[in-house]
N, C-alpha and C positions, 0 to 999 in steps of 0.2 A: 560827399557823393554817396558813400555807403551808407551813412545815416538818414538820407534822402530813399534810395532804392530799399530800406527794408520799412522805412516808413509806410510807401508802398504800399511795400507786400502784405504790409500787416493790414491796410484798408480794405485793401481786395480782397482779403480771404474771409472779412469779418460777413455775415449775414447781412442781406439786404432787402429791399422792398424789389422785387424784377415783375415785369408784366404781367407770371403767371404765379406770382404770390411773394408771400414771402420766404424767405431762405433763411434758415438756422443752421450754425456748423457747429461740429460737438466745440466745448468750452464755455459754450454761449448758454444763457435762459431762455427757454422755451417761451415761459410765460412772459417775456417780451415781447416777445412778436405777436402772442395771444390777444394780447389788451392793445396792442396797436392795431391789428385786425378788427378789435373790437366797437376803438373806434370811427373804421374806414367804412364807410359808405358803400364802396365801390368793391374793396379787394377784400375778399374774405376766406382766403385759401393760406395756410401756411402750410409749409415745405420742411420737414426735417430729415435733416441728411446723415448718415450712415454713423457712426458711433454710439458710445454708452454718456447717458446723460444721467447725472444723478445729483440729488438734492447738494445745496451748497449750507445746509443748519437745520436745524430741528424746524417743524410745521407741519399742519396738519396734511400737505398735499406737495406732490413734486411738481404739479399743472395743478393748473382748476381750468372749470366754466360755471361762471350761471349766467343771470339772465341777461346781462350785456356784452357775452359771449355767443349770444343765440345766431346759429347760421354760418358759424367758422366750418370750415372743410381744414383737419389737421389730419399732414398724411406722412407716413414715413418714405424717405428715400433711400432705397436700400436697406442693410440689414439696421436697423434701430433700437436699442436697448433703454427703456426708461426703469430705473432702479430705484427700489426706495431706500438702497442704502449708500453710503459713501465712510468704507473704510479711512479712508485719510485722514476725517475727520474723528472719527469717530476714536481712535486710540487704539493700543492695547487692553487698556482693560474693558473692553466693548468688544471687541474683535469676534465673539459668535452671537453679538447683535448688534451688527452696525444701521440697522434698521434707523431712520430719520425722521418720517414721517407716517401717518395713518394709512395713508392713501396714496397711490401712485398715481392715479386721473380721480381726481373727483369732477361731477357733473354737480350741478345745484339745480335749483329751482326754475322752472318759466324758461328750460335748454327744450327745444322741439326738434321735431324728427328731420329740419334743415340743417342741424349739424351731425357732422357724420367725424368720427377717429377710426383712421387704415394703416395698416401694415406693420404695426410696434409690437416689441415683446416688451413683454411687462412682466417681471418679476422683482424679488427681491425682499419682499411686506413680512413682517416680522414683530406684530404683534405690539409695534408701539404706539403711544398713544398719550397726543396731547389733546387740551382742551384751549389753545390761546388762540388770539385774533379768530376767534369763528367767525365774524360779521365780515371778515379779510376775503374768506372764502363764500361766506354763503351771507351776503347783505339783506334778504331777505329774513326780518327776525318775526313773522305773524307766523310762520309753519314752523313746526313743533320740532325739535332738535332733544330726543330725548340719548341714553346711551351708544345704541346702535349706530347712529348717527355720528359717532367718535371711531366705533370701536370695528366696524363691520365692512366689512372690502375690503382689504388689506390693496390687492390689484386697483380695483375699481370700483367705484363709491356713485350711487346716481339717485337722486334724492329729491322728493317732491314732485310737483308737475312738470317732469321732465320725461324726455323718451329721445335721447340720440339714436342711433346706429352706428354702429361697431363693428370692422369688418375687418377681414384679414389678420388678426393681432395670433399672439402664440403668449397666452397668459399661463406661467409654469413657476413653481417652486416659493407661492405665497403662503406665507401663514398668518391667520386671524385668531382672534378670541373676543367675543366668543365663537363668532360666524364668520364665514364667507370670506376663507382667505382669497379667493377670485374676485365674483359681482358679488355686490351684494346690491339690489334693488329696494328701497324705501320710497312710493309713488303715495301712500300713506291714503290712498283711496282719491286723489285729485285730479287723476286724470285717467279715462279711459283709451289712451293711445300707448301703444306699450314700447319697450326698449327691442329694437331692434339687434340679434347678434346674427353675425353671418359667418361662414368658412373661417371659424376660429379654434383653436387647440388649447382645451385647459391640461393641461398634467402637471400631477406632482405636487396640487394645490391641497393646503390640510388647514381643518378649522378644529381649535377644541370643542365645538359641539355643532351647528349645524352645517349643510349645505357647501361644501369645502371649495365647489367648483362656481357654483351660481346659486345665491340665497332671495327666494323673492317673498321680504317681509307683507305681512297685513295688508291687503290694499295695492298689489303691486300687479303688474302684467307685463311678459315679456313673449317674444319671438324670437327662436332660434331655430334657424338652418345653416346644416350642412356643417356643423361642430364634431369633434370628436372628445373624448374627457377619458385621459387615460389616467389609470394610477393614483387619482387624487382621493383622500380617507377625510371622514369625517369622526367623531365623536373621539377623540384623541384624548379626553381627559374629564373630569369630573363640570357637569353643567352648573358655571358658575353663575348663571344670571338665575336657575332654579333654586340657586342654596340663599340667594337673597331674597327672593319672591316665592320661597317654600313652594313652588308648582311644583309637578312631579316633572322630573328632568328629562331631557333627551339623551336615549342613549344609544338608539342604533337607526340613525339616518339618513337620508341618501346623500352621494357629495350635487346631487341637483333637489332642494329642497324648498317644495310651493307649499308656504300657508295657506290659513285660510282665509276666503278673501281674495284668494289670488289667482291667476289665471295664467299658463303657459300654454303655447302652440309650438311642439318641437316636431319638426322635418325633418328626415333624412340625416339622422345624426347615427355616433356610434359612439356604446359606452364599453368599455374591457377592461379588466384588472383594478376596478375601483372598489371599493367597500365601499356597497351598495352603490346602486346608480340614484335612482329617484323616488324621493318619496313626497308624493302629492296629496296635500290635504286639502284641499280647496272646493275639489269635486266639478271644478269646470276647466280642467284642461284636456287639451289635445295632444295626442302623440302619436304620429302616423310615420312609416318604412322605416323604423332605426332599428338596428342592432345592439342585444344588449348577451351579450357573449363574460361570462365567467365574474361578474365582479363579485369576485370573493376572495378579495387581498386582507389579511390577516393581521390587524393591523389596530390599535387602539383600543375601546374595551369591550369585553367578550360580547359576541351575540352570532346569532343564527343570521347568514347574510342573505341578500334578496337583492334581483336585479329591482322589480318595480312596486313598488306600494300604490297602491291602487284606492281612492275611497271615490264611493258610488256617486255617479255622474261626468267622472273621466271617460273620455272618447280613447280609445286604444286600438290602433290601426293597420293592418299592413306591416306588423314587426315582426322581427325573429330572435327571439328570448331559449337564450338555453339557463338555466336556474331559475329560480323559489321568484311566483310571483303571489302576492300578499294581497286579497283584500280589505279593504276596513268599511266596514258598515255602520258601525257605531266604533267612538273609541276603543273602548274594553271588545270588542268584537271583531278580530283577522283570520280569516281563513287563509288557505296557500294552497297554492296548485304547484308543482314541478314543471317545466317544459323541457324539450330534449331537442329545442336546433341542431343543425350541423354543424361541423365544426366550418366557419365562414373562412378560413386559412388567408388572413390574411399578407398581403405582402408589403413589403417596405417603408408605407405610404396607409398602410393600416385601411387599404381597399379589400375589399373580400373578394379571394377571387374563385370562390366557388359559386360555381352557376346558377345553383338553388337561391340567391340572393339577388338575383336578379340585377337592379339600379341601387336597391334601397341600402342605407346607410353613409355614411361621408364618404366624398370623393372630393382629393381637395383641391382640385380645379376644374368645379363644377362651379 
């Protein structure tokens, strides 16, 4: 009789298909439920429920999607932790990189703006870096999968003609190499619909050389509102992708870094305590009411800090910058201006609540 009644128990608690999706309970693989969503015609919402999920062996990704992932709604229930690391596994002689995988969410190819990932924190990413089963992850083999494509996201990885949205997440304490211990975006010029990010929290994200919070390589476009990116540093170490390709390296860039090529429209965000907030090369983004208050965290290797780098044909709007903003007109050519905001005093929740600031910058339930 007891071995009947925990048999049970043990049914019921596992994950299930229910009316309004599916259910995953910590113990369980995500990406089960993923690919069975994947398949279903009908139900395409998965449901994860409150604990830490973390890799169960080395791979390039703790999730994936591509393109027969396309139109999943993955949402967390309660507080949700997806890690790319699992001590357990990993030993004592690992123990300050129990790092597992490249990637904590990877997106792949032909994922469109009908799938949406909500409410997860996502930390953990630490710099590891396989190259096996890629075709596991991204079946798609005509689009180009050069380094970056291994090594860039440490959080989150979104690759080729894709454009999800992303909303609610709290992405904090990623490391990459070379870039983008957060996003990194690779759209590689295939699509002009960009990656949605909404009321999300980067801090604490560091990359040895670019972009430390959100990286949008060659060809990429994103949209972000209503973000905040605290604390996170870039250029932490010598650029190793320049000592192979002899280019002159990066060495003082923003932790939000647009190539060229590339396009951003950021909203209502707020940058503080970061070495440097953004630097935009592109010359076609937007950036309209954020606050960019002090990033001048001291932090990787030397340089003169600046909230915003500016090259001519950025749109610059509606914001309140106290520190060194940088134009570039040509490469070899930066001017700087100083600005002198007020202090925005923020409170708890990193809202400003001085009055001269009106609406603009993160409010994180808005």
């Amino acid at each position: 009789m007891f071995g009947l009644a925990l048999l049970f128990f043990v049914v019921s608690v596992r994950g299930e298909l229910r009316s309004d999706g599916y259910h995953v309970l910590p113990g369980e693989e995500i990406q089960k439920y993923l690919d069975a969503a994947a398949i279903n015609t009908l139900q395409k919402h998965v449901i994860v429920h409150a604990g830490t999920y973390a890799p169960s062996g080395k791979r390039q990704a703790l999730i994936w999607l591509n393109q027969r992932h396309d139109g999943i709604r993955l949402e967390a229930d309660g507080n949700v932790t997806l890690t790319a690391q699992n001590r357990d596994l990993a030993g004592h002689s690992s123990s300050n990189n129990s790092a597992m995988v490249n990637h904590v969410i990877y997106v792949g190819h032909l994922v469109g703006s009908n799938t949406l990932i909500k409410g997860f924190r996502v930390t953990g990413a630490n710099a590891f870096c396989t190259k096996g089963a890629t075709k596991r992850f991204e079946p798609d083999e005509s689009v180009l999968k050069n380094l970056f494509f291994f090594t860039d996201g440490g959080a989150i990885k979104v690759f080729g003609q894709s454009s999800p949205v992303f909303s609610d997440l709290i992405i904090e304490n990623n490391f990459a190499s070379p870039c983008a211990g957060g996003i990194s975006i690779q759209q590689q010029g295939l699509t002009n619909q960009p990656v949605v990010i909404r009321r999300s929290i980067f801090r604490g994200n560091k990359a040895q050389v670019t972009g430390a919070a959100l990286d949008l390589l060659g060809g990429s476009a994103a949209e972000v509102q209503n973000c905040l990116f605290l604390e996170n540093a870039s250029n932490l170490g010598d650029d190793v992708v320049a000592k192979i390709s002899k280019e002159k390296p990066f060495t003082n860039s923003g932790v939000v870094t647009v190539f060229e090529a590339s396009s951003l429209i950021m909203r209502n965000c707020t940058f503080t305590g970061n070495r440097n907030a953004i630097d935009e090369r592109g010359g076609r983004s937007v950036i309209e009411n954020c606050v960019f208050y002090k990033n001048n965290l001291q932090t990787g290797l030397p340089a003169n800090r600046y909230e915003v780098e500016l090259t001519t044909g950025t749109q610059m709007t509606g914001c309140e910058i106290n520190g060194v903003v940088r134009f570039r007109s040509l490469p070899s050519e930066i001017t700087e201006k100083i600005l002198h905001a007020d202090d925005p005093k923020f409170d708890a929740l990193w809202r400003p609540e001085n009055p001269a600031y009106g609406a603009i910058g993160y409010r994180p339930n808005r």
